[in-house]
SEDO-637224 format. One record per residue (C-alpha): residue number from 1; z, x negated, y. Coordinates in Angstrom, 3 decimals, always signed. Each point is the difference from the previous one (the first is absolute). Example, Ala and Ser with C-alpha at 12.3 -4.5 7.8 and 13.67 -1.06 7.14 Angstrom:
2
+------+----------+----------+----------+
: resi :        w :        u :        v :
+------+----------+----------+----------+
:    1 :   +7.800 :  -12.300 :   -4.500 :
:    2 :   -0.660 :   -1.370 :   +3.440 :
+------+----------+----------+----------+
This chain:
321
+------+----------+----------+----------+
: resi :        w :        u :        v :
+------+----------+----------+----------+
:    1 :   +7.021 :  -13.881 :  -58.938 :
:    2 :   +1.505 :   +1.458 :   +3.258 :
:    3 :   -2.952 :   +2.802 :   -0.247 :
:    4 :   +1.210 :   +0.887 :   -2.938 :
:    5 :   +3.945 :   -0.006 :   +0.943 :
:    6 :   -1.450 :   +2.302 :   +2.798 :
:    7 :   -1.760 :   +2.676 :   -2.689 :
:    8 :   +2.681 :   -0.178 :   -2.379 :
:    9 :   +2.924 :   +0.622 :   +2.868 :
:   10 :   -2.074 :   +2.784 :   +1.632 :
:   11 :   -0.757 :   +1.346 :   -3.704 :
:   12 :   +3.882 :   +0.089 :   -0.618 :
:   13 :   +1.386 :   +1.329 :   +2.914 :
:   14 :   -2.885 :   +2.943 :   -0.125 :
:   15 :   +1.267 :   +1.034 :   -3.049 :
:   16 :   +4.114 :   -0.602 :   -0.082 :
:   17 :   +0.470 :   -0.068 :   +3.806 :
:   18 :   +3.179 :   -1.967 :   +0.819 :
:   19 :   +2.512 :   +2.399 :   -2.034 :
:   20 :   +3.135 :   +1.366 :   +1.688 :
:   21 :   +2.515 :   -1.477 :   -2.458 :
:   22 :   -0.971 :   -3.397 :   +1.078 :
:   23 :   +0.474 :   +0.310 :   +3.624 :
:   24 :   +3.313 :   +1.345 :   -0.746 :
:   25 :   +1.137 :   -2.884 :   -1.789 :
:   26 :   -1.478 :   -2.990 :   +1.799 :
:   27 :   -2.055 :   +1.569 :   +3.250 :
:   28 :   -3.519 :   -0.695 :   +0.691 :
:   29 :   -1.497 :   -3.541 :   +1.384 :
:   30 :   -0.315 :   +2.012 :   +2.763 :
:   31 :   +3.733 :   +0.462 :   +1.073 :
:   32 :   +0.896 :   -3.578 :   -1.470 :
:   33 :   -2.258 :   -1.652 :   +3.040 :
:   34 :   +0.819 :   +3.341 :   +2.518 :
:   35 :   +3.994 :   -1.362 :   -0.672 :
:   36 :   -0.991 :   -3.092 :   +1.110 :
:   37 :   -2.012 :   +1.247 :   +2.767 :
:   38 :   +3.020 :   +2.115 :   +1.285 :
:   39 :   +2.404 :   -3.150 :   -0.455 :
:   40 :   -2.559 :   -2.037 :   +2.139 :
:   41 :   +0.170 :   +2.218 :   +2.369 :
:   42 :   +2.938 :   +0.558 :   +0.417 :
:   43 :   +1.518 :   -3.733 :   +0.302 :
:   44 :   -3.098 :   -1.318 :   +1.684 :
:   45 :   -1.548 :   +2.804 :   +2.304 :
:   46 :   +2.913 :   -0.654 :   +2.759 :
:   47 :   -0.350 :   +2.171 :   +3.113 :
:   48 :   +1.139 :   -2.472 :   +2.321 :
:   49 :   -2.575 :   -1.906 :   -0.562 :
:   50 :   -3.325 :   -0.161 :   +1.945 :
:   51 :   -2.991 :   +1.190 :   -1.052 :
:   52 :   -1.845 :   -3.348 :   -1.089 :
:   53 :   +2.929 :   -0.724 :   -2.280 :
:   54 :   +0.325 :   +3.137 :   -1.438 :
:   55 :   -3.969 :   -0.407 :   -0.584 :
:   56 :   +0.734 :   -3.673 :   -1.376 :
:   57 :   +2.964 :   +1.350 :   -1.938 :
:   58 :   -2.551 :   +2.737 :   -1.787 :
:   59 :   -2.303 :   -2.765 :   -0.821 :
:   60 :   +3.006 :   -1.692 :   -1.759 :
:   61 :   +0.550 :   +2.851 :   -1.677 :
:   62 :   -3.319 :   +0.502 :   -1.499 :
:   63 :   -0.033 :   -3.521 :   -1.608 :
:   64 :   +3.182 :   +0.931 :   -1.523 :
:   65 :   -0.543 :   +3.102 :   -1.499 :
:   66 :   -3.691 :   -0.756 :   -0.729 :
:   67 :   +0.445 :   -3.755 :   -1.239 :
:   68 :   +2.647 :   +1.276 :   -2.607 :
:   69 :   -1.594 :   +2.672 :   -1.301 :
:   70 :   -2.995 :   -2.827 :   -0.722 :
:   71 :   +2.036 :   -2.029 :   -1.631 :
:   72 :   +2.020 :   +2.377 :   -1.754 :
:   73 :   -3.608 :   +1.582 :   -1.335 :
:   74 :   -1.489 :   -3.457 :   -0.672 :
:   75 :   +2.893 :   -0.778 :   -2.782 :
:   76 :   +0.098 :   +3.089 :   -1.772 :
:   77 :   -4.110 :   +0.059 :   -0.440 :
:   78 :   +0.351 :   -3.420 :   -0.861 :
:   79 :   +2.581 :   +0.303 :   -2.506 :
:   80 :   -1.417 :   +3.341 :   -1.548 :
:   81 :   -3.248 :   -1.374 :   -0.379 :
:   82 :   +1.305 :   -2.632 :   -2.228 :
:   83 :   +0.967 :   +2.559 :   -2.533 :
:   84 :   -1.810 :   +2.164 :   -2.236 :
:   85 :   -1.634 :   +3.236 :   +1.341 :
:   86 :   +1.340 :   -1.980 :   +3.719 :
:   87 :   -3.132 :   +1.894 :   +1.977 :
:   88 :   +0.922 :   +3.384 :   -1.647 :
:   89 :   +3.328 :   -1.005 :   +1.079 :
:   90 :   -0.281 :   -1.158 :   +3.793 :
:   91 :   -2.552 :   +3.251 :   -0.195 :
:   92 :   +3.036 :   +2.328 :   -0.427 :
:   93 :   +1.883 :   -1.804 :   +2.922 :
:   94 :   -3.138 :   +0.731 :   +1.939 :
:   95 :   +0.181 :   +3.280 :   -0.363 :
:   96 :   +3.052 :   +0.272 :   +2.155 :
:   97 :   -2.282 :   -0.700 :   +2.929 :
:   98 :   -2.991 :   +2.508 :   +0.418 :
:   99 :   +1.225 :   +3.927 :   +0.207 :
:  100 :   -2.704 :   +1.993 :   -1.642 :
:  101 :   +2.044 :   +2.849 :   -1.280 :
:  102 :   +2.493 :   +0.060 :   +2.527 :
:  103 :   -2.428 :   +0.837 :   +2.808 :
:  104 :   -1.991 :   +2.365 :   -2.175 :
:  105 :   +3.254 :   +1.992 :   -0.532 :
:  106 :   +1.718 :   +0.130 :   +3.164 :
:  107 :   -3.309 :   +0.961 :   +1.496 :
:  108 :   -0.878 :   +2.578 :   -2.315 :
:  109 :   +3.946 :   +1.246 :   +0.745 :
:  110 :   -1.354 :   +1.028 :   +3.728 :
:  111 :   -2.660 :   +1.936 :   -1.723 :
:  112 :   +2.237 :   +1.753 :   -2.608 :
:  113 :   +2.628 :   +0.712 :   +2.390 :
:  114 :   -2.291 :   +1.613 :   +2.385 :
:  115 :   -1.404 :   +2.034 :   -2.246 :
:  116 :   +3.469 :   +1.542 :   -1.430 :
:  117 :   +2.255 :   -0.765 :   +2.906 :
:  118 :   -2.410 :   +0.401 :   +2.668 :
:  119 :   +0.263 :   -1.732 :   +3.576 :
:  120 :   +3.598 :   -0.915 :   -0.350 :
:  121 :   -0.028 :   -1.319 :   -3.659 :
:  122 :   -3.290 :   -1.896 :   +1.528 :
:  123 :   +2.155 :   -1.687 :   +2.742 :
:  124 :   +2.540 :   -1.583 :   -2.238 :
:  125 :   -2.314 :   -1.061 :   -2.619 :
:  126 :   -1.975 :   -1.742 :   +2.480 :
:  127 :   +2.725 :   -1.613 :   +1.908 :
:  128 :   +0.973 :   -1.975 :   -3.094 :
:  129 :   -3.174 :   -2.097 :   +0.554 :
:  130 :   -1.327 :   -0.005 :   +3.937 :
:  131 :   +2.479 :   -0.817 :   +2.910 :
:  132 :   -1.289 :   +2.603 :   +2.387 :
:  133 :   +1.746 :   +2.797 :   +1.290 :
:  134 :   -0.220 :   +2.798 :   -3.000 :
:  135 :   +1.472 :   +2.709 :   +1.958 :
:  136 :   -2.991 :   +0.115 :   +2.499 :
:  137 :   -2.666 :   -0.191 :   -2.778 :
:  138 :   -1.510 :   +3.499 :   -1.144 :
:  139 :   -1.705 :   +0.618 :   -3.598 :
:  140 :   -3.500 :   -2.218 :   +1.270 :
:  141 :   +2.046 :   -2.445 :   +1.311 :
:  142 :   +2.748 :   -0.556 :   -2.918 :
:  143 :   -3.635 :   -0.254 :   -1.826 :
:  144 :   -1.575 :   -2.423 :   +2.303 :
:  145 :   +3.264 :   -2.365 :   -0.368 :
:  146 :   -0.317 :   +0.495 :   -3.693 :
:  147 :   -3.380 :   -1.097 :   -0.677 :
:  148 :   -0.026 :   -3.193 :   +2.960 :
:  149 :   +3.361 :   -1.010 :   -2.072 :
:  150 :   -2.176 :   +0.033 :   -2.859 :
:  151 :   -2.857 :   -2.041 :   +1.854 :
:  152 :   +1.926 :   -2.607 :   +1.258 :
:  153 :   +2.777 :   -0.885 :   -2.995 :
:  154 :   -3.094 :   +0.331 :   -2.453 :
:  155 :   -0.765 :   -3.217 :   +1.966 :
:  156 :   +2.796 :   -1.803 :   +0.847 :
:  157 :   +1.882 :   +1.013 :   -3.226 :
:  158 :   -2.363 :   +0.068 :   -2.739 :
:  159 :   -3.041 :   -2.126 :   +1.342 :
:  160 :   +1.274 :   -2.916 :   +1.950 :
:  161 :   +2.489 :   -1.141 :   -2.700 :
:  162 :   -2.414 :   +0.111 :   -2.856 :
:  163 :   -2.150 :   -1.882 :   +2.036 :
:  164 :   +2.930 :   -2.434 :   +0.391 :
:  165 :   +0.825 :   +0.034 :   -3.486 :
:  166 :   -3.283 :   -0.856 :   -0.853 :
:  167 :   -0.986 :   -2.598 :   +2.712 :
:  168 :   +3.682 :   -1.874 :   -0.388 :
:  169 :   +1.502 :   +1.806 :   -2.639 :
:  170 :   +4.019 :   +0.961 :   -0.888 :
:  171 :   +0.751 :   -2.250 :   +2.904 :
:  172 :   -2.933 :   +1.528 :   +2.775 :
:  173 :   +1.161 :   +3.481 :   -1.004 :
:  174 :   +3.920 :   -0.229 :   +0.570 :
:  175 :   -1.038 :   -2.288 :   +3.313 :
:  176 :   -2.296 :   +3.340 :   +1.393 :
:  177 :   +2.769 :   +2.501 :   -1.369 :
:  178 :   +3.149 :   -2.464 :   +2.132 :
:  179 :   -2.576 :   +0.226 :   +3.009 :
:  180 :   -1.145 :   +3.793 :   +0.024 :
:  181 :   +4.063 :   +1.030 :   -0.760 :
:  182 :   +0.678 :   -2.104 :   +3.454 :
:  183 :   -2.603 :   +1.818 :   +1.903 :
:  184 :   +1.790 :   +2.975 :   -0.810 :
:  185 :   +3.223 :   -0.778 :   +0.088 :
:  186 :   -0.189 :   -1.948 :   +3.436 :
:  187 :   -3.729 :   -0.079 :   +1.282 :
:  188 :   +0.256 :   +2.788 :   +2.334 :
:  189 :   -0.038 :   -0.312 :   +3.759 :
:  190 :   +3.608 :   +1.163 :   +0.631 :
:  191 :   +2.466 :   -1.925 :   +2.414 :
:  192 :   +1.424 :   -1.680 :   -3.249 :
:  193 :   -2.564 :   -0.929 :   -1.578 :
:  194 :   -2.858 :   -0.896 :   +2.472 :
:  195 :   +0.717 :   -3.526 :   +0.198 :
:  196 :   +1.502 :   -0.416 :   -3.684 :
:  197 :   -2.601 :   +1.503 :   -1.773 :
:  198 :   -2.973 :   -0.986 :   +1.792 :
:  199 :   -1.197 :   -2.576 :   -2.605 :
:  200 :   +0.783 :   +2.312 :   -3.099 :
:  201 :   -2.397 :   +2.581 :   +1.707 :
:  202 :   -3.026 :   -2.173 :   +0.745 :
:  203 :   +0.370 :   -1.880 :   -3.373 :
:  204 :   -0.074 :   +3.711 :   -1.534 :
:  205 :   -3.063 :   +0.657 :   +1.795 :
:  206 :   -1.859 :   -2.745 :   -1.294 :
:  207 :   +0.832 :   -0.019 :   -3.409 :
:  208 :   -0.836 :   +3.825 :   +0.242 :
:  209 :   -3.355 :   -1.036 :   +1.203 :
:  210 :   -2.028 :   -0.779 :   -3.358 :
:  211 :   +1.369 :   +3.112 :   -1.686 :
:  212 :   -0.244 :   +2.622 :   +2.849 :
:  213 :   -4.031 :   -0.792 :   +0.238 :
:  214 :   -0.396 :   +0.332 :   -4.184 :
:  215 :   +2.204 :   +2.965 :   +0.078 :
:  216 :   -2.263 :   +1.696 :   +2.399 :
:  217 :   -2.774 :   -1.259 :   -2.253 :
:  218 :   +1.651 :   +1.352 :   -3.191 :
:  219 :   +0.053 :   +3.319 :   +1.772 :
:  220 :   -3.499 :   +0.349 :   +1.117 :
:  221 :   -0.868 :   -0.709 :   -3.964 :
:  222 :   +2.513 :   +2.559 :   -1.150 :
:  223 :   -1.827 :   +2.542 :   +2.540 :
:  224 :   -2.957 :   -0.120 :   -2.687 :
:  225 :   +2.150 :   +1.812 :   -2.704 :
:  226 :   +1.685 :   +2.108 :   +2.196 :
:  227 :   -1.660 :   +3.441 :   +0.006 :
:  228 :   -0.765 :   +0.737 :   +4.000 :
:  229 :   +1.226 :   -3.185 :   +1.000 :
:  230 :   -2.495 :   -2.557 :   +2.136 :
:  231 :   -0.348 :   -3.558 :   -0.174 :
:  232 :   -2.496 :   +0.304 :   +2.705 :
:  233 :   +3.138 :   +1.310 :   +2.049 :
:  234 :   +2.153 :   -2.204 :   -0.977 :
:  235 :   -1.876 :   -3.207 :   +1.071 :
:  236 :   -1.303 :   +1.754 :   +3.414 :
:  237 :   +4.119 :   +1.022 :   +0.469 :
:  238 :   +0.989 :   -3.817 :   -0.649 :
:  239 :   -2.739 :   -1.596 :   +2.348 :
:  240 :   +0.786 :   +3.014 :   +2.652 :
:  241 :   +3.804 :   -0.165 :   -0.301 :
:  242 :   +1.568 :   -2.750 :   -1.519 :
:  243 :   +0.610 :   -1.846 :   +2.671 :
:  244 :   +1.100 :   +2.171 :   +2.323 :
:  245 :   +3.062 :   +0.687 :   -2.157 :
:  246 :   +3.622 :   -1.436 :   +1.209 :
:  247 :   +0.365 :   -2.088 :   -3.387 :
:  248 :   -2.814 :   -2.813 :   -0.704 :
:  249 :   -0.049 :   +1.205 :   -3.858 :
:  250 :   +0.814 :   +3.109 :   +0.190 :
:  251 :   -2.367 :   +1.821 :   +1.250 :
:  252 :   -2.422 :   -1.243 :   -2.730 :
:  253 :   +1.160 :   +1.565 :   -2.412 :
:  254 :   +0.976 :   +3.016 :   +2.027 :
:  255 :   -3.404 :   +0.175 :   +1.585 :
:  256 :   -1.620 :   -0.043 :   -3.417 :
:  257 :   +1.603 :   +2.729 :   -1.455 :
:  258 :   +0.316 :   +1.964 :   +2.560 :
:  259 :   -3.976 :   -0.208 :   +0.138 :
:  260 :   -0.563 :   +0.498 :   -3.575 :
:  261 :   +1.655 :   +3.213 :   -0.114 :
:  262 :   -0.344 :   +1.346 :   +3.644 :
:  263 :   +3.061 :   +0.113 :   +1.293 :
:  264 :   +1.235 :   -1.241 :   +3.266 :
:  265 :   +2.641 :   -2.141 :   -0.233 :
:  266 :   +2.719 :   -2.504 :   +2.307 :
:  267 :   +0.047 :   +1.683 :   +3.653 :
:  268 :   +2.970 :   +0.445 :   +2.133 :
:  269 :   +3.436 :   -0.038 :   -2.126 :
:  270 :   +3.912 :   +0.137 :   +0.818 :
:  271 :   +2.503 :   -2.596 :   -0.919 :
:  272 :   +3.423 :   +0.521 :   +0.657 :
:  273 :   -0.526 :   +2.562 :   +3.245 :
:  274 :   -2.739 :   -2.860 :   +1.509 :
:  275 :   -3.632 :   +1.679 :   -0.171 :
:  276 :   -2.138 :   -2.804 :   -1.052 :
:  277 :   -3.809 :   -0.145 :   +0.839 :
:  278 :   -2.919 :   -0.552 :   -2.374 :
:  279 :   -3.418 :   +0.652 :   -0.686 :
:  280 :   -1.041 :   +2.220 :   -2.517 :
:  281 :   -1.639 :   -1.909 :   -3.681 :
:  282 :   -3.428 :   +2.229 :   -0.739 :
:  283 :   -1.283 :   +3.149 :   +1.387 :
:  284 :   +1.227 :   +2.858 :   -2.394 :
:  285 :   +2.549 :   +2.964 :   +0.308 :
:  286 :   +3.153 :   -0.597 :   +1.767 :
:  287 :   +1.647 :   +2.984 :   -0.512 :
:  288 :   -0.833 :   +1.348 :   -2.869 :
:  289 :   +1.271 :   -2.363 :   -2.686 :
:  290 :   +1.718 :   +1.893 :   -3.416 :
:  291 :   +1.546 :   -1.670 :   -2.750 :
:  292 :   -3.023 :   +0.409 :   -1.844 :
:  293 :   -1.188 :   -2.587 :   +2.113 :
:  294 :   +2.710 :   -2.856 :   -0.511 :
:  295 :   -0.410 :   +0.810 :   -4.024 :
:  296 :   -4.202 :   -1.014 :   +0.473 :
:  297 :   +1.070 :   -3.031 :   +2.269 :
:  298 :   +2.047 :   -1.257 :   -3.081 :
:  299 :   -2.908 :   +1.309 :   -2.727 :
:  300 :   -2.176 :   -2.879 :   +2.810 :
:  301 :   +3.024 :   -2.412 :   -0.287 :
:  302 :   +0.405 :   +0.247 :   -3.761 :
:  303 :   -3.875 :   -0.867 :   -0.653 :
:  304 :   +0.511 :   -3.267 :   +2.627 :
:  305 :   +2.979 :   -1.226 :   -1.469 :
:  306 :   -2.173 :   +0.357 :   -3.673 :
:  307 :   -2.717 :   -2.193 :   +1.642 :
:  308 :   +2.469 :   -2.732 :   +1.423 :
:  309 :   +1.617 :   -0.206 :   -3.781 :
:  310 :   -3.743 :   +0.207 :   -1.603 :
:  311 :   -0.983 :   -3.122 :   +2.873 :
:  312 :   +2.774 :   -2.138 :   -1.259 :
:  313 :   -0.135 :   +0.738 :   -3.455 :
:  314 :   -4.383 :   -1.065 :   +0.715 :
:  315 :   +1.086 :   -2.756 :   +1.801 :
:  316 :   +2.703 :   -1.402 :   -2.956 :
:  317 :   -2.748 :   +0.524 :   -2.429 :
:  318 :   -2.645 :   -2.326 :   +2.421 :
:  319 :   +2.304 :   -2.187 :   +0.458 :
:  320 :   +0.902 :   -0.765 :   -3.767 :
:  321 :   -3.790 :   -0.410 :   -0.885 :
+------+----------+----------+----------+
């Protein structure tokens, strides 16, 4: 049943995306758990305190936000699934929690706005969706953010909570989407937040795990239908690079596409004025990235996200036999 609440969820939000007037009225599950996060925060992340109880207060924190978003999830499916139509129903909730259609669009935004704004236009479209330094990124570069932005929220938005939806359903997927809103909201290794959101970030990275290795896998298959692209690349880029990227998960996916289509991707990047240090994802151009580029990148995306919503539709259909 829960393969099927996947398919259906995925199927719905690929076609009706989570529309505006919505979020305007009620918000997004999103910033419902982020308001949480920030009130957590705020009340229990106490600067006076040392680090182990800031660390213990962040675990405290986690079971909070985390363990009510379970049980909140766990009534409604229950509930719904009483009713008539109750799958199609706690299908539609479901659909709040991958982002298909809003990645595709704000990365395809970079590519349009290069191409009738040039560099500048590029800059602010791109700093809508990567925290890195925009004014210090030329055309390949506003590119190169574009396309890894795609890489790694293809996983961690659209992959890992399908995967959740389908291994623990309504209640999995909200649990994943609480957790990977955390990471971002306080997972970072600033003063604040070293010690507060230390367990939010390593319980991201594991629950990222299973979906960052099928997203790279999804990728390499795409790279069949992909005119130019190589799947040969794309596994020799994941079992060269992977690893060697900062993030655990991310540089699956990263690696994989970046592979596939050539490109180089990752390297050395600016966040607020601090030049950060990386290795580069495959062994392609690095300077020479257009927005033509970022458009095949999503043409690659587009086919993977069709095979992820053709596996669990498969798998729903096994599983009812």
């Amino acid at each position: 049943m829960f393969f099927a609440l996947a398919f259906l969820s995925l199927v719905i939000e690929r076609l009706t995306g989570y529309p505006d007037w919505l979020f305007n009225r009620i918000g997004h599950p999103v910033t419902w758990v982020g308001s949480l996060i920030a009130l957590l925060d705020k009340k229990w992340n106490r600067e006076s305190a040392s680090f182990s109880q800031r660390k213990a207060a962040g675990v405290a924190a986690l079971a909070v936000f985390a363990g009510l978003t379970v049980i909140l999830a766990w009534f409604v499916q229950s509930f719904l699934l009483l009713l008539p139509f109750g799958l199609l129903a706690v299908a539609i909730l479901g659909a709040s929690l991958p982002a298909q259609k809003s990645l595709e669009q704000h990365v395809e935004a970079v590519a349009t706005a290069l191409e009738r704004e040039g560099v500048e236009g590029g800059r602010k479209a791109v700093s809508m969706i990567v925290g890195r330094d925009p004014q210090k990124l030329d055309e390949a570069a506003i590119c190169r953010a574009a396309i890894e932005s795609l890489a790694e929220n293809f996983s961690d938005g659209i992959v890992a909570p399908a995967l959740w939806l389908g291994a623990l359903g309504l209640p999995g997927g909200a649990a994943y989407k609480a957790i990977n809103t955390a990471d971002s909201m306080i997972g970072h290794r600033s003063p604040r937040h070293e010690a507060f959101g230390w367990a939010s970030a390593r319980l991201d990275d594991l629950v990222n795990l299973p979906a960052s290795r099928l997203s790279g896998g999804l990728f390499v298959i795409a790279a069949f239908f992909v005119k130019g692209a190589s799947p040969r690349g794309a596994i020799a880029a994941i079992r060269r690079d992977a690893r060697h990227h900062r993030s655990p998960n991310a540089g699956w996916p990263e690696a994989a596409l970046a592979g596939a289509l050539g490109f180089a991707l990752a390297g050395p990047r600016s966040y607020g004025g601090q030049m950060i240090e990386a290795r580069f994802m495959g062994e392609g151009g690095r300077a020479t990235l257009v927005a033509g580029d970022i458009r095949t990148a999503l043409r690659l995306a587009r086919i993977a996200d069709g095979l992820l919503i053709g596996l669990f539709g498969l798998l729903a259909i096994l599983i009812a036999l």
